[in-house]
PyMOL CGO cylinders between C-alpha atoms (Angstrom):
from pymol import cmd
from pymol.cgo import CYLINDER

trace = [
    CYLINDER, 83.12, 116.34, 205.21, 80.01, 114.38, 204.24, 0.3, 1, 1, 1, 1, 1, 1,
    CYLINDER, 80.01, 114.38, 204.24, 80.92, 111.68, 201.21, 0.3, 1, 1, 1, 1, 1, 1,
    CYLINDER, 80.92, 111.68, 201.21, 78.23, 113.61, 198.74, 0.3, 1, 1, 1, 1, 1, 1,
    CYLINDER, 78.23, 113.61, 198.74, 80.35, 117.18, 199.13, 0.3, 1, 1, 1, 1, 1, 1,
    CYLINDER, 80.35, 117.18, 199.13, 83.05, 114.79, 198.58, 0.3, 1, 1, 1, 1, 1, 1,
    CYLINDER, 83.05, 114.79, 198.58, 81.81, 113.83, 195.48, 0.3, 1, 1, 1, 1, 1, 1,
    CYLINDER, 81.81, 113.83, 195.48, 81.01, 117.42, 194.09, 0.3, 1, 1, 1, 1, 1, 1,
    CYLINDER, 81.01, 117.42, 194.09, 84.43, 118.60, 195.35, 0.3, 1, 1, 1, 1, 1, 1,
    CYLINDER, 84.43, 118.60, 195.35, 85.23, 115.44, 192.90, 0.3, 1, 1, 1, 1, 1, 1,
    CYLINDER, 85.23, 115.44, 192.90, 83.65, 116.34, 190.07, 0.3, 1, 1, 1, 1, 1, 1,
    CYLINDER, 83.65, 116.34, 190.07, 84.48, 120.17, 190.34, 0.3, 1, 1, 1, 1, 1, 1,
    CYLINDER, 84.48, 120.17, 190.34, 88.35, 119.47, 190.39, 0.3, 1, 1, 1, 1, 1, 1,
    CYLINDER, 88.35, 119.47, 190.39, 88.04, 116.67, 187.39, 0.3, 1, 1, 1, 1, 1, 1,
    CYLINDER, 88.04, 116.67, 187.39, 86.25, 119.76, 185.32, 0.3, 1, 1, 1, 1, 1, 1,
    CYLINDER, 86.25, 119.76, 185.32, 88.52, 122.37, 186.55, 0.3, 1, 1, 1, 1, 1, 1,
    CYLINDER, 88.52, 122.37, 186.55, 91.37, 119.70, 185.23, 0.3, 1, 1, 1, 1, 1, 1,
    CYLINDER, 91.37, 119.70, 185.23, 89.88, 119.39, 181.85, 0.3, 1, 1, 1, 1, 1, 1,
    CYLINDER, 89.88, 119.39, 181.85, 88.98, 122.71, 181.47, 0.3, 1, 1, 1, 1, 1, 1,
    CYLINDER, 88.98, 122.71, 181.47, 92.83, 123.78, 182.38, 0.3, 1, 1, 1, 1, 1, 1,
    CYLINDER, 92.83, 123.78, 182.38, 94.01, 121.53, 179.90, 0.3, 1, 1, 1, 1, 1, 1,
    CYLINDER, 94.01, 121.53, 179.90, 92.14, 122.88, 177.36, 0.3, 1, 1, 1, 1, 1, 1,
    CYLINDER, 92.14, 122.88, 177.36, 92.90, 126.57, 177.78, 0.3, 1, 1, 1, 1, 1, 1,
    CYLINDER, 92.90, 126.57, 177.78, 96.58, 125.16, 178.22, 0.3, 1, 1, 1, 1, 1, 1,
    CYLINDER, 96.58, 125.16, 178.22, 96.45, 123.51, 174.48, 0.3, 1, 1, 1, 1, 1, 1,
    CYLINDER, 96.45, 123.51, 174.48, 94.99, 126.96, 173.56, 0.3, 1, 1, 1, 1, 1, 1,
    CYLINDER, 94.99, 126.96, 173.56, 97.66, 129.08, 174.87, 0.3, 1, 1, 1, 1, 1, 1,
    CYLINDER, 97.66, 129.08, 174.87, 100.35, 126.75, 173.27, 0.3, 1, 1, 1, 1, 1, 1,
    CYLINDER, 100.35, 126.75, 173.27, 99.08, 126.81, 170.05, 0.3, 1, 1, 1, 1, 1, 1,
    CYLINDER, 99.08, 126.81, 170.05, 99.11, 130.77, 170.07, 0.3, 1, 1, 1, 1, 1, 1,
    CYLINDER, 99.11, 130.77, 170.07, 102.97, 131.03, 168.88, 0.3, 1, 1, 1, 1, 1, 1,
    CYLINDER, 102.97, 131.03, 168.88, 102.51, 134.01, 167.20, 0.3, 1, 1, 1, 1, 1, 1,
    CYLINDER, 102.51, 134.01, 167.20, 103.69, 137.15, 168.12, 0.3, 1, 1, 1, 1, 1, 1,
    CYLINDER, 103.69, 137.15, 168.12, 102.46, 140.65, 166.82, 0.3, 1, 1, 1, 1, 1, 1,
    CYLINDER, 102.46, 140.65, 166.82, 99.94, 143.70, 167.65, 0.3, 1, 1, 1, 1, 1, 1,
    CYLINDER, 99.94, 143.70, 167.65, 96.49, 143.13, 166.78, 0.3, 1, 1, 1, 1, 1, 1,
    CYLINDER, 96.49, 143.13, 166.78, 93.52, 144.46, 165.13, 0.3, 1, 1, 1, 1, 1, 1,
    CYLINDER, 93.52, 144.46, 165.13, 90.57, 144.44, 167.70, 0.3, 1, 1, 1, 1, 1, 1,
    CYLINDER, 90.57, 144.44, 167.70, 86.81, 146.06, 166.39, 0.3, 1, 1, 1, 1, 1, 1,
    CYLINDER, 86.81, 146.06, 166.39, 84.53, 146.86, 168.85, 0.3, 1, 1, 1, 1, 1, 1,
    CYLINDER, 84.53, 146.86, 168.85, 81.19, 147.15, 167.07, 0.3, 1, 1, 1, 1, 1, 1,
    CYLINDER, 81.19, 147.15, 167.07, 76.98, 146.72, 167.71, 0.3, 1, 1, 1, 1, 1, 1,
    CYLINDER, 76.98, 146.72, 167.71, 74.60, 148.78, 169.11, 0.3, 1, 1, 1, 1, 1, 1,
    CYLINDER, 74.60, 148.78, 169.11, 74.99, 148.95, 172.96, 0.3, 1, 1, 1, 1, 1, 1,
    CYLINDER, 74.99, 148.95, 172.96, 76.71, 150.87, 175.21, 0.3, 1, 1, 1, 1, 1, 1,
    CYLINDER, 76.71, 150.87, 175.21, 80.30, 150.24, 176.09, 0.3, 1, 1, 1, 1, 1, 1,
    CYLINDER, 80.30, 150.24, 176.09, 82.11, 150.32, 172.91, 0.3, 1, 1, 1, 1, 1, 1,
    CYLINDER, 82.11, 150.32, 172.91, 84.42, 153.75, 173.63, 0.3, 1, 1, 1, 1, 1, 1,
    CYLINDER, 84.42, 153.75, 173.63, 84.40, 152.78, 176.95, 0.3, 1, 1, 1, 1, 1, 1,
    CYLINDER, 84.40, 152.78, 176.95, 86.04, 149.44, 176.15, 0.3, 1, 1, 1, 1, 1, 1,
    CYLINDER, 86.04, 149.44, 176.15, 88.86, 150.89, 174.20, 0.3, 1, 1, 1, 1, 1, 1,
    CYLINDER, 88.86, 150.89, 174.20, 89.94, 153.63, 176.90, 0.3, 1, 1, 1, 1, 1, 1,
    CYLINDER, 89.94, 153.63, 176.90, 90.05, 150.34, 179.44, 0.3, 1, 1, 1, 1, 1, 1,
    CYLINDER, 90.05, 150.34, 179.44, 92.30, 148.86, 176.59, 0.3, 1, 1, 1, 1, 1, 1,
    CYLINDER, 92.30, 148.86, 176.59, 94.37, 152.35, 177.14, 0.3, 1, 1, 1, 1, 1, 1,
    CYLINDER, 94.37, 152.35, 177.14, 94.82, 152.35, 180.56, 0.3, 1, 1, 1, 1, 1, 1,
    CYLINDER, 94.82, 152.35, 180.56, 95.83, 149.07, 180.15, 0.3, 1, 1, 1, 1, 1, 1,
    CYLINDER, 95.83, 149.07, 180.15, 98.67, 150.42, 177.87, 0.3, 1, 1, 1, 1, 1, 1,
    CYLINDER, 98.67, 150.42, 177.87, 99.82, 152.46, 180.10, 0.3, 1, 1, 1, 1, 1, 1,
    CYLINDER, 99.82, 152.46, 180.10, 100.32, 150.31, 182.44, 0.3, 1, 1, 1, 1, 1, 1,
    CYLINDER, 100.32, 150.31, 182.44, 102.67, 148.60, 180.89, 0.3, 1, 1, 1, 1, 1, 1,
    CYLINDER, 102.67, 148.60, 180.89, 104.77, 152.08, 180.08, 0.3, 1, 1, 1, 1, 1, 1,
    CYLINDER, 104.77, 152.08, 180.08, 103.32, 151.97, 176.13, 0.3, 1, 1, 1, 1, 1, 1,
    CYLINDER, 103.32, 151.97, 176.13, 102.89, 154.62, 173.99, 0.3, 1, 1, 1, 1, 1, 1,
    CYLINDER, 102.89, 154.62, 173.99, 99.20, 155.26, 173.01, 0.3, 1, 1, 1, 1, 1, 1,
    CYLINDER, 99.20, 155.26, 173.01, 97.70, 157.38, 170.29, 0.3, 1, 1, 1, 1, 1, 1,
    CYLINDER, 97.70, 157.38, 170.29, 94.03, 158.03, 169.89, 0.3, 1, 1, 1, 1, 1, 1,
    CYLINDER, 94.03, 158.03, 169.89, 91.76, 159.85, 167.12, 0.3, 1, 1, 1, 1, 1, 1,
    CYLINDER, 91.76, 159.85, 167.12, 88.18, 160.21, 168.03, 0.3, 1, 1, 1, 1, 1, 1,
    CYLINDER, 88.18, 160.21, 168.03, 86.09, 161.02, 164.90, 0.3, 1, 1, 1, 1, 1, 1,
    CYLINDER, 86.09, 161.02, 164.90, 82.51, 162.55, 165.39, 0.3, 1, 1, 1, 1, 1, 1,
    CYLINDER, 82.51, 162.55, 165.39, 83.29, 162.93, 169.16, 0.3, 1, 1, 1, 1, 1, 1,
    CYLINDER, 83.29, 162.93, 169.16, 84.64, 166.16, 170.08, 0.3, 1, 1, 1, 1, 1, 1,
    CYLINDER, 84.64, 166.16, 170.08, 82.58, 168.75, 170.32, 0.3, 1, 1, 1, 1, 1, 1,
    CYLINDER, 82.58, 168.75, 170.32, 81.20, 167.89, 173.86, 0.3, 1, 1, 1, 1, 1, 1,
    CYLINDER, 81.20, 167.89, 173.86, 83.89, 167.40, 176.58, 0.3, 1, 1, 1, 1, 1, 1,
    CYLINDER, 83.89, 167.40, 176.58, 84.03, 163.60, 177.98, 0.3, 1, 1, 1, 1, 1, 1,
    CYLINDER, 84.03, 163.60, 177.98, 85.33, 162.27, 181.12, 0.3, 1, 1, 1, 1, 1, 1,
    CYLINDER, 85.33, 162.27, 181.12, 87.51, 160.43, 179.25, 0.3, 1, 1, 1, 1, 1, 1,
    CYLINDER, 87.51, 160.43, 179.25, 88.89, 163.28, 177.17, 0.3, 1, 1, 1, 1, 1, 1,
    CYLINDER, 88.89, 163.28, 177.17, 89.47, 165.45, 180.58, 0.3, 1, 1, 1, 1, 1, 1,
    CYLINDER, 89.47, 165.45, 180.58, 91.24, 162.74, 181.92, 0.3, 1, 1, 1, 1, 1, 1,
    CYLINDER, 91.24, 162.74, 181.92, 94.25, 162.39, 179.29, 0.3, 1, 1, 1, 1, 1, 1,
    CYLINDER, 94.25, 162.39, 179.29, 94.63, 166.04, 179.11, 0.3, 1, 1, 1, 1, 1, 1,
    CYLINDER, 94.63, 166.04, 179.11, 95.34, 166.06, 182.35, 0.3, 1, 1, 1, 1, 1, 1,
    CYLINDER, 95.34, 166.06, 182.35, 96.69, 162.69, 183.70, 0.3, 1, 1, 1, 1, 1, 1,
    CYLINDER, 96.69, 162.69, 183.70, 98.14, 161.83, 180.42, 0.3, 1, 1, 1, 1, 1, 1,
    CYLINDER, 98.14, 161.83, 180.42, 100.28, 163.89, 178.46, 0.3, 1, 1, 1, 1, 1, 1,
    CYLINDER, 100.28, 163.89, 178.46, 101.99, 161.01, 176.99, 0.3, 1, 1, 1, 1, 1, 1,
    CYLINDER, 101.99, 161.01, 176.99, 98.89, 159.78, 175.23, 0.3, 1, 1, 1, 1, 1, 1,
    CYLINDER, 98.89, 159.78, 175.23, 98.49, 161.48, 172.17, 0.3, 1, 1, 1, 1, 1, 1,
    CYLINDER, 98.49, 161.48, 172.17, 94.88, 162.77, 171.89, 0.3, 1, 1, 1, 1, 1, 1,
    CYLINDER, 94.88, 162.77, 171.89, 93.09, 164.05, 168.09, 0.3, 1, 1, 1, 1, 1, 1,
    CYLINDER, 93.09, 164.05, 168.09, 89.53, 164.91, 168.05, 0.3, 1, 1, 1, 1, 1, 1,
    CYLINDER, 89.53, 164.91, 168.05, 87.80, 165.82, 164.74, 0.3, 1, 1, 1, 1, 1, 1,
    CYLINDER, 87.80, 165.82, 164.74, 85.81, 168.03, 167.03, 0.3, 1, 1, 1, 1, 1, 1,
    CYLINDER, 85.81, 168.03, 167.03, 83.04, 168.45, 164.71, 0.3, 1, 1, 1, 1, 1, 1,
    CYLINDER, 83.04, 168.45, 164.71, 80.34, 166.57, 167.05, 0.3, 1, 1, 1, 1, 1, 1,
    CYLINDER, 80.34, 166.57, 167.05, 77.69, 164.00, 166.01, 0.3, 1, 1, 1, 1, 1, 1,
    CYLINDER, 77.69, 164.00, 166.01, 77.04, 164.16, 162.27, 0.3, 1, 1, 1, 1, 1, 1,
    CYLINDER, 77.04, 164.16, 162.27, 73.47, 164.34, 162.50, 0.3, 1, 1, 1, 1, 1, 1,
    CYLINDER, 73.47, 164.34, 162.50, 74.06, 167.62, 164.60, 0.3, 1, 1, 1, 1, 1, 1,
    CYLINDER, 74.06, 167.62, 164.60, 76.59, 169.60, 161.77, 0.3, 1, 1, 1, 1, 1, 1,
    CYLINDER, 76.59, 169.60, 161.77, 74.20, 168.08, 159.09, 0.3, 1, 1, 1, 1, 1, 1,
    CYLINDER, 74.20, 168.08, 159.09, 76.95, 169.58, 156.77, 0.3, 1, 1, 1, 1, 1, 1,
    CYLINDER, 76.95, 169.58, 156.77, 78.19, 166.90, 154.92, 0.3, 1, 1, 1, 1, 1, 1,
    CYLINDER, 78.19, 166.90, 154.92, 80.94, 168.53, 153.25, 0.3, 1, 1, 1, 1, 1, 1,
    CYLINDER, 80.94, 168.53, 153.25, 82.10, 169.97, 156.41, 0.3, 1, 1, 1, 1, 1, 1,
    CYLINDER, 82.10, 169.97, 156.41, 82.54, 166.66, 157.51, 0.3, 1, 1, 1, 1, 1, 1,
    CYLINDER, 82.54, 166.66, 157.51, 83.82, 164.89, 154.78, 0.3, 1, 1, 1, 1, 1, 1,
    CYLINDER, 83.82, 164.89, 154.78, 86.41, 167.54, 154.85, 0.3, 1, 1, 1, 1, 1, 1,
    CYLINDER, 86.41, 167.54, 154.85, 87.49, 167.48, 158.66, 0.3, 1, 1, 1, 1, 1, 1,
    CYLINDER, 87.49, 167.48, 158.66, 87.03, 163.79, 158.36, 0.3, 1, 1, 1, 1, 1, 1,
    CYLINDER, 87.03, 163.79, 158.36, 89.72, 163.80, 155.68, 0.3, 1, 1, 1, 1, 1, 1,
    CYLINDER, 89.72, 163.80, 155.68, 92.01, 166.03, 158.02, 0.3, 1, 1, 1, 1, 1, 1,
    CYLINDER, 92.01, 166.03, 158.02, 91.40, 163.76, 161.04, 0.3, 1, 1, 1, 1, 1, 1,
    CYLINDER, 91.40, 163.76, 161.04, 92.51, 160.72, 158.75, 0.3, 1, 1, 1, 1, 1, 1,
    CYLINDER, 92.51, 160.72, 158.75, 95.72, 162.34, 158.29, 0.3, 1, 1, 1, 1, 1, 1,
    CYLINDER, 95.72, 162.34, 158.29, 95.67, 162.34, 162.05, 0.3, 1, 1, 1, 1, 1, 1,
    CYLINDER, 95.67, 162.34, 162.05, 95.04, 158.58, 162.16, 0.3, 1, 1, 1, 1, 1, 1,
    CYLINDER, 95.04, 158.58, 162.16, 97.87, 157.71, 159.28, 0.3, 1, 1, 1, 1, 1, 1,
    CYLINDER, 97.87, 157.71, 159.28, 100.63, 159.40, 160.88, 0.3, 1, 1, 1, 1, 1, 1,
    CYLINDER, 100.63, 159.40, 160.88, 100.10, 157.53, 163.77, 0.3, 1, 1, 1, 1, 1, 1,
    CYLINDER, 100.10, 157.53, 163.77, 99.06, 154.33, 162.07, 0.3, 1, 1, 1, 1, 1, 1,
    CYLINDER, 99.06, 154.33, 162.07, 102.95, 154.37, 160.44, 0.3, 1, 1, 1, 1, 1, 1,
    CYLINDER, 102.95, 154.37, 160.44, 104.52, 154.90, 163.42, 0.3, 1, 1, 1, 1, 1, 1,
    CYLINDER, 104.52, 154.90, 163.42, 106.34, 152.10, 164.95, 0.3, 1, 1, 1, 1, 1, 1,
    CYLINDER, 106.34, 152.10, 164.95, 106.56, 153.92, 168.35, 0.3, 1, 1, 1, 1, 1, 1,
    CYLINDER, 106.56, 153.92, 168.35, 103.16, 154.04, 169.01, 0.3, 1, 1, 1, 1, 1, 1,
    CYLINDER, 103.16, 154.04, 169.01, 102.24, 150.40, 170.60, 0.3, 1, 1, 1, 1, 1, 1,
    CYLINDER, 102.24, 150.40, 170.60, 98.44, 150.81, 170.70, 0.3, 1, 1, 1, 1, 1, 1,
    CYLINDER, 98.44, 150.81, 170.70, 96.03, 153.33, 167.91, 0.3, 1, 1, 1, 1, 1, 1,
    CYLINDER, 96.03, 153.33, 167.91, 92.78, 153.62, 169.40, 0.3, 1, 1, 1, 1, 1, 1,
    CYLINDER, 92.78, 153.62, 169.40, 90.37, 154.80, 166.06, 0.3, 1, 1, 1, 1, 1, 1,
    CYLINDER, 90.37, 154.80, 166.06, 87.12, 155.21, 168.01, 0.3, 1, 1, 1, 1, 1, 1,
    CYLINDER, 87.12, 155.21, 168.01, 83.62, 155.93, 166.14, 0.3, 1, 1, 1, 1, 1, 1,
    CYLINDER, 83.62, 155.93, 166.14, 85.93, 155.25, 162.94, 0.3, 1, 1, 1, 1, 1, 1,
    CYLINDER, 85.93, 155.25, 162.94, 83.23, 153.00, 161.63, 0.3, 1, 1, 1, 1, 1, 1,
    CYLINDER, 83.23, 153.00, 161.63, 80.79, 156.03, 160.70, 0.3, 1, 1, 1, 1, 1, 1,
    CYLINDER, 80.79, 156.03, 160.70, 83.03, 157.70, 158.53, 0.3, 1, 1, 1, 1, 1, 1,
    CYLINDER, 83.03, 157.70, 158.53, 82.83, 154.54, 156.30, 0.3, 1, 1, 1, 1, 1, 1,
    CYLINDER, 82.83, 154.54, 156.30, 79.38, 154.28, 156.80, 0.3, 1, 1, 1, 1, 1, 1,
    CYLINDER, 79.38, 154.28, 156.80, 78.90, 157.13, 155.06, 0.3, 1, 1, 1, 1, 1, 1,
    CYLINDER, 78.90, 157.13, 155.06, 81.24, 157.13, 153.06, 0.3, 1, 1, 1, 1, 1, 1,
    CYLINDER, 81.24, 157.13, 153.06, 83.59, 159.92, 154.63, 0.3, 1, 1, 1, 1, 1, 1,
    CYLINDER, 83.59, 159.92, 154.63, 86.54, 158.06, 153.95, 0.3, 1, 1, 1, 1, 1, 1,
    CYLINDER, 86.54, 158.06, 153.95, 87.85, 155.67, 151.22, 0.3, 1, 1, 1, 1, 1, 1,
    CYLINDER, 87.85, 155.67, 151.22, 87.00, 152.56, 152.82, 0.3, 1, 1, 1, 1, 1, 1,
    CYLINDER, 87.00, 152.56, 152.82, 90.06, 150.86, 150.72, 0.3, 1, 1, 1, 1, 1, 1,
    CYLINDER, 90.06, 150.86, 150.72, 92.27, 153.32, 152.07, 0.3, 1, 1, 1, 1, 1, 1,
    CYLINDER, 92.27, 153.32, 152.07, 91.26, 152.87, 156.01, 0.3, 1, 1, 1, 1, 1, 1,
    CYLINDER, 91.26, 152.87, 156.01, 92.05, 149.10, 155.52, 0.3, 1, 1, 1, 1, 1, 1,
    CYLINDER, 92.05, 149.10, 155.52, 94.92, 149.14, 153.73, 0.3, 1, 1, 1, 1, 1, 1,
    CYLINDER, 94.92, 149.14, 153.73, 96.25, 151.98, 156.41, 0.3, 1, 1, 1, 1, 1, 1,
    CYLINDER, 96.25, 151.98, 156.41, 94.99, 149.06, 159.11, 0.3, 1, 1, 1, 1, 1, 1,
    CYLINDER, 94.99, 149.06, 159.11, 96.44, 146.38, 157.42, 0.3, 1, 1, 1, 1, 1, 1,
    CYLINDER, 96.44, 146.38, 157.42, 99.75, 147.53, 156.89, 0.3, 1, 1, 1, 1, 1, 1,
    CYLINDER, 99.75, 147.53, 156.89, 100.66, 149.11, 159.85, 0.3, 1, 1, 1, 1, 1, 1,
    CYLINDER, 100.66, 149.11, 159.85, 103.97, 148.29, 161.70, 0.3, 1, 1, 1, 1, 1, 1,
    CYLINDER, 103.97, 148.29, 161.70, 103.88, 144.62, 163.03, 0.3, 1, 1, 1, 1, 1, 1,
    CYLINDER, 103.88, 144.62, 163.03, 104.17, 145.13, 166.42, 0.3, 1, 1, 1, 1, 1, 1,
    CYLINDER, 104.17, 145.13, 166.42, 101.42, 147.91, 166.53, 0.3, 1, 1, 1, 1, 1, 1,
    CYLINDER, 101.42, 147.91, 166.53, 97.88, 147.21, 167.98, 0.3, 1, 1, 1, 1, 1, 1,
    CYLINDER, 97.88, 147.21, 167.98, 94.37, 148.71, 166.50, 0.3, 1, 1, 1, 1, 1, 1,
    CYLINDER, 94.37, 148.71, 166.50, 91.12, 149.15, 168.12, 0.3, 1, 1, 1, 1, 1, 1,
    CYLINDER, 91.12, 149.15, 168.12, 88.42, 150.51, 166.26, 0.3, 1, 1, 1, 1, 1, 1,
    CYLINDER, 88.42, 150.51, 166.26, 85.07, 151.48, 167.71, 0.3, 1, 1, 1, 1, 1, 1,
    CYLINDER, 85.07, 151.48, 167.71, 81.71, 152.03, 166.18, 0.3, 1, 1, 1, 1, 1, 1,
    CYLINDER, 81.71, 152.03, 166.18, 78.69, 150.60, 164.75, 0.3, 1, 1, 1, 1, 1, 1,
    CYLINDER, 78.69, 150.60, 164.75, 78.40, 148.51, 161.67, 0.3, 1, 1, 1, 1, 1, 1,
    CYLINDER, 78.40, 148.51, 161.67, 81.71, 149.01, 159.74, 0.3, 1, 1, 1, 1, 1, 1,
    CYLINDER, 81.71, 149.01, 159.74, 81.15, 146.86, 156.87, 0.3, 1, 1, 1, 1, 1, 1,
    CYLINDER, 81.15, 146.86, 156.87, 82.65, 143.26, 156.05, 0.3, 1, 1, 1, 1, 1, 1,
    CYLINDER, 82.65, 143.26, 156.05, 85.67, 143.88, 154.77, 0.3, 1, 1, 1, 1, 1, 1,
    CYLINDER, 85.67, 143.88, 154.77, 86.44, 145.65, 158.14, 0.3, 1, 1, 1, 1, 1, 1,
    CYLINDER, 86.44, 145.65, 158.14, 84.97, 142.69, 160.27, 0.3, 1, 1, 1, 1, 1, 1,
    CYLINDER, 84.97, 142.69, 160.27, 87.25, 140.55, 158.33, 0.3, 1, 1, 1, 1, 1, 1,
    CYLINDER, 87.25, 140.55, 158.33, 90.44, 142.23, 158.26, 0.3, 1, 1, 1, 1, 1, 1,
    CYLINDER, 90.44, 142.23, 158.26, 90.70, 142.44, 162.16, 0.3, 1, 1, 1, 1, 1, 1,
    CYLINDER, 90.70, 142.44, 162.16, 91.91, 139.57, 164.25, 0.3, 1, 1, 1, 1, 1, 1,
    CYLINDER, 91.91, 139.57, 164.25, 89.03, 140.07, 167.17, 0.3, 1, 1, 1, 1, 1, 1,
    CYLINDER, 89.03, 140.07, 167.17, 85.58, 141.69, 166.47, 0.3, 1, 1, 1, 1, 1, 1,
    CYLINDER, 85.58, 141.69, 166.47, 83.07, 141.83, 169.73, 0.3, 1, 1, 1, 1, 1, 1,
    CYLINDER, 83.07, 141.83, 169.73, 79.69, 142.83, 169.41, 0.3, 1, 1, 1, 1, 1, 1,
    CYLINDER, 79.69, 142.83, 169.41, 77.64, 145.36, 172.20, 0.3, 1, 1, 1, 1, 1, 1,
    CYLINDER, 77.64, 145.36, 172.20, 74.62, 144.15, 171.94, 0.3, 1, 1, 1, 1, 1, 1,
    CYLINDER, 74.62, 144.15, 171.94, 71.82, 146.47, 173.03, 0.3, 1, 1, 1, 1, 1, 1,
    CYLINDER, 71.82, 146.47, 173.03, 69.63, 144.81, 175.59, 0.3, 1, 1, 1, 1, 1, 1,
    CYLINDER, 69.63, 144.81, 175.59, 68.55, 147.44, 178.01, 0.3, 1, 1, 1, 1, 1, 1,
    CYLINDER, 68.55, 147.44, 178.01, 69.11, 150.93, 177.56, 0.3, 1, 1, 1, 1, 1, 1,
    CYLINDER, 69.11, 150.93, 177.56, 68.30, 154.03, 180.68, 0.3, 1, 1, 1, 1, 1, 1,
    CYLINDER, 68.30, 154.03, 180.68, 67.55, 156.48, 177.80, 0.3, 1, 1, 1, 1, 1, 1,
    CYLINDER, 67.55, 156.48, 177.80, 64.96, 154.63, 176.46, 0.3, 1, 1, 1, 1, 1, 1,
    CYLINDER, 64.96, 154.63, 176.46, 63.24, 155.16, 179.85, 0.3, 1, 1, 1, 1, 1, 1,
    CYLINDER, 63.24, 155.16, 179.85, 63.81, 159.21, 179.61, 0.3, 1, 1, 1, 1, 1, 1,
    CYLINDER, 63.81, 159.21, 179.61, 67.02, 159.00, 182.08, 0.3, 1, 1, 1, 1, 1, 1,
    CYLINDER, 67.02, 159.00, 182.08, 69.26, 161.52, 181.30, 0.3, 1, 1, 1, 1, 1, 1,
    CYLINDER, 69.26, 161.52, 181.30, 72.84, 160.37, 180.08, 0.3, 1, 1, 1, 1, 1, 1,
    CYLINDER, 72.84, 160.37, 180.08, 75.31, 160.53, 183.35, 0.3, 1, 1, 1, 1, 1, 1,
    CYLINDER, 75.31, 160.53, 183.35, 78.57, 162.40, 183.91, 0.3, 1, 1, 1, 1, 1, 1,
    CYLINDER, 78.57, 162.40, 183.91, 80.77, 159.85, 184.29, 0.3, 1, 1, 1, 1, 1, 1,
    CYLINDER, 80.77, 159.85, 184.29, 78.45, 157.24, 183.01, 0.3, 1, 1, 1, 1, 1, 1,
    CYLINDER, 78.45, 157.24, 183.01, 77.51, 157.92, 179.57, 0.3, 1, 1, 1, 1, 1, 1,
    CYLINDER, 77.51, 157.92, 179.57, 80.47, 160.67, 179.07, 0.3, 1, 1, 1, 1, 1, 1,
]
cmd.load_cgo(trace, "trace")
C-alpha cells in the first residue's frame, strides 16, 4: 500500500472516529422512553408511502397497527389490497369518500370526516395499539373538517407508549409543533407533470 492511500485510509478512520463519537453522545443523551408523534408533510411524493414502510416495520416487530385513511378510499391502492389480505391484524378505516375536490360536497365530507374521526379516537385511546397511522389527516384541518383543537388534543394525549404518524400537506403550526419529528417531501421532479400516467404499484 502506497504511503498517500495510507494517509487517506488515515484520515477516513480519524473521521469515522469522530463521527462515531458523536452519534454515540447522541444516542446517550436520548434516555427517554415513549411512542412518538412523527408528521410527514410537503408537497412531493412519498408521504403515504413512508408511513406504510413505518407499518411494515411494526409488524415486524409483532405490533399492533391501526390505520385511518381520510380522503383516500374510494380508489383501491396497492397498499390497501395488501392489508386486506396479508394483514388481518392491522386494523384498516377508510373514509371512502375519495379526493375532496372530486365529492365537491362539503357537507358530505364534513360529515363522514366526523365519522372517520371517531374511527381515529377509538384507536388513538387504545393502549394496545403500538403504532396509529392518520394518513392525509392534514386536509381535514385544512379545511376545516375537523376541530383542529380536538385532533391535537386526541394526539397529544394518547397513551404514552403509543406512536402517531400523520401524513399530508400543510397541517398548520400547532400540528408541526406538537409532534416530536416533522419531515418535509419536497417536490423536485414530478412524472405527471410530464403527462405520465400514475403507476400501479408506483403511485397507488
Amino acid at each position: 500500500m502506497s504511503d498517500d492511500q495510507q494517509k487517506k485510509n488515515a484520515r477516513h478512520k480519524a473521521a469515522m472516529q469522530k463521527q462515531k463519537a458523536k452519534v454515540d453522545s447522541h444516542i446517550a443523551a436520548a434516555d427517554t422512553e415513549r411512542g412518538v408523534a412523527v408528521l410527514l408533510t410537503g408537497n412531493g411524493k412519498g408521504k403515504s408511502s413512508s408511513a406504510f414502510g413505518m407499518v411494515m416495520r411494526a409488524l415486524g416487530y409483532g405490533q399492533k397497527v391501526g390505520v385511518v385513511q381520510f380522503i383516500k378510499g374510494a380508489q383501491l391502492s396497492g397498499e390497501e389490497l395488501y392489508i386486506k389480505h396479508q394483514c388481518p391484524q392491522v386494523t384498516l378505516y377508510q373514509m371512502g369518500t375519495g379526493f375532496t375536490w372530486n365529492t365537491q360536497d362539503r357537507t358530505g365530507d364534513m360529515a363522514e370526516a366526523e365519522k372517520t374521526w371517531v374511527e381515529a379516537v377509538n384507536m388513538l385511546t387504545d393502549a394496545s395499539y403500538d403504532l396509529v397511522v392518520l394518513d392525509e389527516l392534514t386536509y381535514m384541518l385544512a379545511y376545516k373538517y375537523l376541530d383542529e383543537q380536538k385532533v391535537l388534543d386526541a394526539i397529544g394525549q394518547r397513551p404514552p407508549e403509543q406512536s402517531v404518524v400523520v401524513t399530508g400537506r400543510g397541517g398548520g403550526s400547532a400540528l408541526q409543533a406538537l409532534m416530536d419529528t416533522v419531515s418535509e417531501v419536497k417536490d423536485v421532479k414530478h412524472a405527471f407533470k410530464a403527462g405520465i400516467k400514475a403507476r400501479k404499484g408506483v403511485d397507488f
